[in-house]
C-alpha positions in Angstrom: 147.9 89.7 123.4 145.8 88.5 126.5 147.8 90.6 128.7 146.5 93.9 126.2 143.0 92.6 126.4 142.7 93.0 130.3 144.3 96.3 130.8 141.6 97.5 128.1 138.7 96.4 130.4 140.9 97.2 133.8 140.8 100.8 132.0 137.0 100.8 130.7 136.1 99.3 134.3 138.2 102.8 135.8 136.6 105.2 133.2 132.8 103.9 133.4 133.4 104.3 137.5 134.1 107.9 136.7 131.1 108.3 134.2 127.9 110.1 135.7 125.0 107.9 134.9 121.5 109.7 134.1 119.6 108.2 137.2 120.0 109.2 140.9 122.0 107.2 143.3 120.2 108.2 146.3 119.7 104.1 147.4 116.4 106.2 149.1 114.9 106.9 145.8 112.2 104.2 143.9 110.6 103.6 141.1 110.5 106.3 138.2 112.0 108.9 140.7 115.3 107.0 140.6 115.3 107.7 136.9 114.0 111.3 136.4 117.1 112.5 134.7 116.3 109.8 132.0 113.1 110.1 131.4 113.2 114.0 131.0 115.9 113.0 128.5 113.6 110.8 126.4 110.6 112.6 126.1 112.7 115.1 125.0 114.5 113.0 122.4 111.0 111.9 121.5 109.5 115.3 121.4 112.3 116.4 119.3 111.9 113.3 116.5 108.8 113.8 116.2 108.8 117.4 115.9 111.5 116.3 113.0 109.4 113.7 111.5 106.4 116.4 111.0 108.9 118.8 109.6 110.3 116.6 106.7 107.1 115.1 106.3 105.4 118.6 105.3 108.6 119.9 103.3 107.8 116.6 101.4 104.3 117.3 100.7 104.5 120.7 99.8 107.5 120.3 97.9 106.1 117.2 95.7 103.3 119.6 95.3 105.1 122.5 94.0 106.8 119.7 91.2 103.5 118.6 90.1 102.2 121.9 89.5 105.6 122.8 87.9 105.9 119.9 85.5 101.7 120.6 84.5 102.7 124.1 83.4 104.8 122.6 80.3 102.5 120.4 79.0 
């Protein structure tokens, strides 16, 4: 069981060496430089939600809208 255990994280250990991680490994580079790939990355992700959020928030108000003059029609 143990045994099983350890070759899972020997393996993880050997696939996360191969992984390219979103910040620059030029030991040269500082600060928010180093992470440029990330932070493009998350503004975008950011941009995107919110971009999103506005979306779904208008479909809601217009649709809620569209209801209430809907259901005021039969009465």
């Amino acid at each position: 069981m143990f045994q099983k255990i350890i070759t899972f994280i020997g393996e993880v250990k050997g696939e996360l060496r191969k992984a390219t991680w979103p910040w620059d490994s030029d030991p040269k580079a500082k600060g928010l430089k180093k992470y440029k790939e990330l932070v493009d990355s998350t503004v975008v992700v950011v941009i995107a939600m919110l971009l999103l959020a506005g979306y779904v928030a208008a479909s809601d108000v217009v649709l809620k809208e569209a209801i209430s003059f809907i259901t005021q029609l039969g009465k």
